[in-house]
C-alpha positions in Angstrom: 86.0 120.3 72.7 88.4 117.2 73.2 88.3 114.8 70.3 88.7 111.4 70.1 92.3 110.3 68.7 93.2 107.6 66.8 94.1 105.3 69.8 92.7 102.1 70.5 90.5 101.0 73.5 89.7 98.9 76.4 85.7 99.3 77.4 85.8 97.7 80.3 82.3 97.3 82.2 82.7 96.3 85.5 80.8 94.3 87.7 79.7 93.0 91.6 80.5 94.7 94.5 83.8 97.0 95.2 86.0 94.8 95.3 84.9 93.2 92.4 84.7 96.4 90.3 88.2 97.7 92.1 90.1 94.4 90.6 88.5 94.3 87.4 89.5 97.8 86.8 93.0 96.5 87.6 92.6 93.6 85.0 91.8 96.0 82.5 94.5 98.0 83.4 97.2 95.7 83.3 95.7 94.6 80.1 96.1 97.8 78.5 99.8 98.4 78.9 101.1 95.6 76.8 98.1 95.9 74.7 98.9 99.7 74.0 95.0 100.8 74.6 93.4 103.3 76.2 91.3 102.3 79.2 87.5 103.5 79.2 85.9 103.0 82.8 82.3 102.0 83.2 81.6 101.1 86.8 77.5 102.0 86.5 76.8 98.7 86.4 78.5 97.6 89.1 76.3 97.7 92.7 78.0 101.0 93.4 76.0 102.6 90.0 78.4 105.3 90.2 81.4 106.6 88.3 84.4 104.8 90.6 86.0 108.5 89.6 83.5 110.1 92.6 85.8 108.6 94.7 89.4 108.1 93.4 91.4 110.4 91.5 91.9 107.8 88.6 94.2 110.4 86.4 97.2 108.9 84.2 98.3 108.4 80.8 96.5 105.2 80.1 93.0 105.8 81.8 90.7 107.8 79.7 89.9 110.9 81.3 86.5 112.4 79.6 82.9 111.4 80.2 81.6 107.9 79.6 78.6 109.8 77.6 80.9 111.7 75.2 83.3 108.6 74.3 79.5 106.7 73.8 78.6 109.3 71.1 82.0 109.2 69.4 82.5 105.3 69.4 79.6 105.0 66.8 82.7 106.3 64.3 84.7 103.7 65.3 84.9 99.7 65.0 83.8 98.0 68.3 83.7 94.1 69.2 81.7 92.4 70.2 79.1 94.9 68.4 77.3 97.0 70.5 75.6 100.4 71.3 77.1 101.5 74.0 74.6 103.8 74.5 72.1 101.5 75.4 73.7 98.5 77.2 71.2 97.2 79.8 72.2 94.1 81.5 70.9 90.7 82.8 72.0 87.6 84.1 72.7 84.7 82.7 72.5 81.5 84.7 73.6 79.4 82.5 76.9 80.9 81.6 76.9 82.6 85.0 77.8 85.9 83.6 75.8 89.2 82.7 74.7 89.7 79.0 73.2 92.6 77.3 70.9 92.0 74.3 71.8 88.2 74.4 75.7 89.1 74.1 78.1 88.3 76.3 81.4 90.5 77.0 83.4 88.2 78.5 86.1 87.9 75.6 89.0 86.4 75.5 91.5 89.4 76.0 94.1 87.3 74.6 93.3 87.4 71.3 95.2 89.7 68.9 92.1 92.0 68.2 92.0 94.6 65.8 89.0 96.7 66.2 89.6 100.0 67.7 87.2 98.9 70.7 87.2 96.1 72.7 84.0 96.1 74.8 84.8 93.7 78.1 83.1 92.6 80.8 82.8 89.4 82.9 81.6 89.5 86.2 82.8 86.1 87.5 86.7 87.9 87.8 88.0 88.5 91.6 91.1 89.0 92.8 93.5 90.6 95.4 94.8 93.6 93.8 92.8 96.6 95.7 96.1 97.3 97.7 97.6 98.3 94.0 94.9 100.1 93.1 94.7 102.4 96.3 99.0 102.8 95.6 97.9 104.0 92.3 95.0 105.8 92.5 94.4 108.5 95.4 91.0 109.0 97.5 89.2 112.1 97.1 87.9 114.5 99.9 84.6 112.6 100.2 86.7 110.1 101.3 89.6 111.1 103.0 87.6 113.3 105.0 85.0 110.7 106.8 88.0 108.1 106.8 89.8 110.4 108.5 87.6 111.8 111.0 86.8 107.6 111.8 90.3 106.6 112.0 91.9 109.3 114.4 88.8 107.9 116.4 89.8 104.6 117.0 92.6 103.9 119.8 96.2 102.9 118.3 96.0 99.1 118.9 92.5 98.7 117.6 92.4 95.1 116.2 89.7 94.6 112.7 87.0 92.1 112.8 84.7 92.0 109.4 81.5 89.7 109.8 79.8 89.5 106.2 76.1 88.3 106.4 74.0 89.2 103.7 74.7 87.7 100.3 77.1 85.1 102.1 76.2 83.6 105.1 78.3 83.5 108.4 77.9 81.2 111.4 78.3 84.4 113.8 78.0 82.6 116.9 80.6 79.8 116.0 83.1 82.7 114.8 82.4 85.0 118.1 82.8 81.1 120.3 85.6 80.3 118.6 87.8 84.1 118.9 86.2 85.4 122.3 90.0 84.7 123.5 91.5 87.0 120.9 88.7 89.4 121.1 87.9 90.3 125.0 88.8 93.2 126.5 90.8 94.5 123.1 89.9 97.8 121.3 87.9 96.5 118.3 86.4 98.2 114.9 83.7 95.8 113.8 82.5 96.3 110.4 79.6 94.2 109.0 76.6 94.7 106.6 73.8 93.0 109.0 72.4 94.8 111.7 71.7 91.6 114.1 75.2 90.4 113.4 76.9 93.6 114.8 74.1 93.2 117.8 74.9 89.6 118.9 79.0 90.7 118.9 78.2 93.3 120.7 75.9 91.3 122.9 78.3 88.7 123.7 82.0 89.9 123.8 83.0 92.2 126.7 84.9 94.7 124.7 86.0 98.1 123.5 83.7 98.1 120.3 83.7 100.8 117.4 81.4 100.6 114.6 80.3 103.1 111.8 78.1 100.8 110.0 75.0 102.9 108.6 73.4 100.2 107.5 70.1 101.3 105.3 66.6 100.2 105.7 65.0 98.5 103.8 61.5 97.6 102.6 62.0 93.7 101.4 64.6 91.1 103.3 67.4 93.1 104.8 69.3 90.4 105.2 70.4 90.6 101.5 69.7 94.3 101.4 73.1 96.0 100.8 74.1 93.5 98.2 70.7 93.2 96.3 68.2 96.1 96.9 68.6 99.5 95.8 68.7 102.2 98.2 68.1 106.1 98.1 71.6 106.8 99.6 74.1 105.2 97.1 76.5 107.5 97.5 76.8 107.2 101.2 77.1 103.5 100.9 79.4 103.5 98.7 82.1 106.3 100.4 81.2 104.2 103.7 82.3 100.3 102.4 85.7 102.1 101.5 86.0 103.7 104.4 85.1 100.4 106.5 87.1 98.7 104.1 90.4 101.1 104.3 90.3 101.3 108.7 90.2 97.4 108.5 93.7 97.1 106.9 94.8 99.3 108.7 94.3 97.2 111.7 96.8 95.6 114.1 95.3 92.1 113.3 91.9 90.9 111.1 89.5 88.4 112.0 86.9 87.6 109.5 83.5 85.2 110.1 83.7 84.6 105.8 86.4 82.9 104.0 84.7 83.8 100.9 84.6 87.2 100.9 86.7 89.4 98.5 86.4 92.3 100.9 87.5 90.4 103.6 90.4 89.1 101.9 91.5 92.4 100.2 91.5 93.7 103.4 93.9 91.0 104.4 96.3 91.8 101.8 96.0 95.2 102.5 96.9 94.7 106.3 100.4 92.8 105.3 101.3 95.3 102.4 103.1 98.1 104.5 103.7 100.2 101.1 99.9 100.3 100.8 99.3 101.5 105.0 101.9 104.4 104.4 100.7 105.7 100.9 96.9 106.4 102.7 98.3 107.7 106.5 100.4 110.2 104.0 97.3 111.1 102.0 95.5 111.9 105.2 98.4 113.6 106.7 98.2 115.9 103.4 94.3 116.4 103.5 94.2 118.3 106.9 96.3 118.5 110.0 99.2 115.7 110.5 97.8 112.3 111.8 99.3 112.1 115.5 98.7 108.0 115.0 101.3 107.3 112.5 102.9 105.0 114.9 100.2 102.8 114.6 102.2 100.7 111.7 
């Protein structure tokens, strides 16, 4: 059995959607170099409640490698702040300080301070940022991934521009942004991603285009209008390898058009588009996963 050494940690529990979890992760990562701790990864609590490691091949020096469950059991020898079981952490939200707490305490610590306990237990779920183009440089996809993005991607014509409409937990004016881009958008090879079903219907309804869309969107018993981003669903895992796949063909885009200002997936997938380091790490990951992408050439 692998022990526990006498390195310090990082508990990081992340939070929101996969964005949200994805830049959070790099918080705590960055945070850890300096700091000279070990980074401990739990992403169950974030909307994807699964281990981010079903997907990405998170292996390096600073990332702790074995199970969440096994480091749980061996952190009761060890000093943890703020104090906690992590065994049992259970989460809710708190309005008031608009972050999640567990047992009334909040994880939210100020990483700045010179801590000495061997673990630091953070989490704050009100942190964004526009780091997933690092993360996917740092960490590679696994086959569950690579293989569907893949499969989509040689799919799509070479000059495919990316349009995201989010309209669920934020709300877009759909018609306003279709009015306002028909110009850009008719007649052009487009991949529409979205997570409402009667958005992708009135784009498709009312521009004359070359549309492609994989959305699988679940159904659902209560509202679907905030169903991916609030309701649980029998087929996690599928949502989950699908919003990175959706998210990874729209930065790889000729151009993005987005109906939300306000959404980190948009805007990740923004930076992603302009970071040409980022577009040629994935094509070579799915060049090395099967047969050599013909549509290289569409950087």
């Amino acid at each position: 059995m692998i022990m526990i050494d006498n390195k310090k940690y990082l508990y990081l529990i992340t939070f929101g959607g996969l964005n949200d979890t994805i830049n959070q992760i790099m918080l705590g990562y960055k945070y850890c170099i300096p700091a000279k701790r070990n980074l401990v990864i739990d992403t169950t609590h974030s909307r994807q409640e699964r281990d981010i490691q079903n997907y990405f091949y998170l292996k390096n020096k600073i990332i702790f490698q074995n199970s969440k469950s096994y480091f749980a059991k061996h952190a009761k020898l060890m000093q943890i702040y703020p104090p906690c079981n992590l065994d049992s952490l259970k989460f809710t939200y708190d309005a008031t300080a608009g972050n999640m707490v567990s047992n009334g305490t909040s994880f939210a610590i100020d990483l700045k301070d010179d801590r000495k306990e061997d673990i630091l237990v953070f989490g704050d779920c009100r942190l964004n940022g526009r780091e997933t183009n690092e993360f996917f440089k740092l960490f590679p996809m696994k086959e569950n991934v690579k293989i569907p993005l893949q499969k989509r991607y040689n799919s799509l014509p070479p000059d495919y521009i990316s349009v995201h409409i989010r309209n669920t937990d934020y709300q877009s004016d759909v018609s306003t942004f279709i009015e306002k881009n028909k110009d850009n958008f008719a007649k052009k090879s487009i991949f529409l991603a979205s997570d409402n079903t009667k958005s992708i219907a009135e784009f498709k309804n009312k521009i004359d285009a070359n549309i492609y869309t994989f959305s699988n969107i679940p159904t659902y018993i209560n509202d679907p209008e905030l169903g991916i981003h609030k309701y649980k669903v029998d087929n996690k895992e599928e949502l989950n390898i699908e919003s990175i796949v959706d998210l990874v063909i729209l930065s790889l885009g000729k151009e993005i058009f987005r109906s939300c200002p306000y959404s980190g997936y948009s805007n990740n997938a923004i930076v992603m588009n302009a970071d040409n380091e980022f577009k040629n790490n994935v094509l070579s990951q799915l060049k090395n996963n099967h047969e050599p992408l013909s549509s290289s050439k569409r950087l």
